[in-house]
C-alpha positions in Angstrom: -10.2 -29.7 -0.6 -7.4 -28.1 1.5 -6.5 -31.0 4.6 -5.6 -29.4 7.7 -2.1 -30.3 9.6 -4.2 -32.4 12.0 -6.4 -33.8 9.9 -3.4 -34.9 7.0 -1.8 -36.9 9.9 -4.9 -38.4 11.2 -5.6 -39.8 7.4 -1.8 -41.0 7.5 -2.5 -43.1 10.3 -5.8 -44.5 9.4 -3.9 -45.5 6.2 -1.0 -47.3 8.4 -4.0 -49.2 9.9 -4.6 -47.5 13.2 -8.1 -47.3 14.9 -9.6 -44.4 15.7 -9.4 -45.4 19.6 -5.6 -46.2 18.6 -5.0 -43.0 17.0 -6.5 -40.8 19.7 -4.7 -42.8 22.5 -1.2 -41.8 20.5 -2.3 -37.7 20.0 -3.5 -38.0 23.1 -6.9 -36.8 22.3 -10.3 -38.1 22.5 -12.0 -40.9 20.1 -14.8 -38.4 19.2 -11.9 -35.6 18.0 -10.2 -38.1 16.1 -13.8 -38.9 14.1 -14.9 -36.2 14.0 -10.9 -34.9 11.8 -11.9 -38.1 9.9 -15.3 -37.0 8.8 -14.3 -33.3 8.6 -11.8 -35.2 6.0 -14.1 -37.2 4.6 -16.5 -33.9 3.5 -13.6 -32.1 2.2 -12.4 -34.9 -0.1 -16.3 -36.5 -1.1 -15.1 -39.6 -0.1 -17.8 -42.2 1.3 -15.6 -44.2 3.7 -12.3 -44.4 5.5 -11.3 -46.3 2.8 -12.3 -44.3 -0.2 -10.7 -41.6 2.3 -7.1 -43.1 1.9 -7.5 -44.0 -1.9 -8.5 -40.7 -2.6 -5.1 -39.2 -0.6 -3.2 -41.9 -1.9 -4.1 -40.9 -5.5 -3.8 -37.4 -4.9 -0.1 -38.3 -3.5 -1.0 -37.3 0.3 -0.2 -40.7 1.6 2.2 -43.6 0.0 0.1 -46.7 -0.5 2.6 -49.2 0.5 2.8 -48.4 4.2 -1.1 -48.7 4.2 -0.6 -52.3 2.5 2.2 -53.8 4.8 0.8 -52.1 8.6 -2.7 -53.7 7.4 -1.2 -56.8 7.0 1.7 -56.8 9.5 -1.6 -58.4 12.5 -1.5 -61.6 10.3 1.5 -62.0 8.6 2.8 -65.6 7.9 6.5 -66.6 7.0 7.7 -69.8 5.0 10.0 -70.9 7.9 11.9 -72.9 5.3 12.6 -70.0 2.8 11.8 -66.9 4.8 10.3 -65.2 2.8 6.6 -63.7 2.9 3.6 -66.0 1.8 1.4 -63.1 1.6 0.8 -61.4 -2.1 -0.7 -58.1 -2.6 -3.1 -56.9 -5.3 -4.5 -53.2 -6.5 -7.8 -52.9 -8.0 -9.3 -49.7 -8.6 -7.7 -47.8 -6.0 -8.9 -51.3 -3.6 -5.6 -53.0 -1.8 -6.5 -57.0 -1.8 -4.2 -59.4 0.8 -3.9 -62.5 -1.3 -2.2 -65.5 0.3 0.2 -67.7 -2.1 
């Protein structure tokens, strides 16, 4: 279940919310590489999903689960303008992030 280098940072940016057009355009490598570190990932952890992907290395302490909860929800973020504070609530389920508004 050893990760390679490139594969590790590949799951840390998929779990910061990055496509895997968006990640490829920052390593400077191709979409198909990028999936195919993914899946190579994938295998080596069981995991069904890019999701079950990053709850697997967030549970085995490879990633930190907060920065995949905030970049994921950085694209539609709202602010009470009167308080400023965030009107967005989070919830973990099961190794499952939820976005739930207030």
């Amino acid at each position: 279940m050893n990760l390679t280098k490139t594969e590790l940072i590949v799951v840390k940016e998929l779990a910061e919310g990055y496509t895997h057009k968006e990640i490829a355009k920052h390593r400077g490598g191709s979409y198909l590489t990028i999936k195919t570190h993914v899946e190579n990932a994938m295998r080596k952890m069981h995991a069904r999903n890019s999701v079950n992907l990053i709850a697997i290395a967030k549970d085995l302490g490879l990633i930190m689960l907060l920065v995949a909860v905030l970049c994921s929800a950085f694209s539609d973020l709202d602010l009470d303008q009167r308080r400023f504070r965030l009107t967005r609530s989070f919830s973990v389920r099961g190794g499952r992030v939820e976005v739930l508004s207030v």
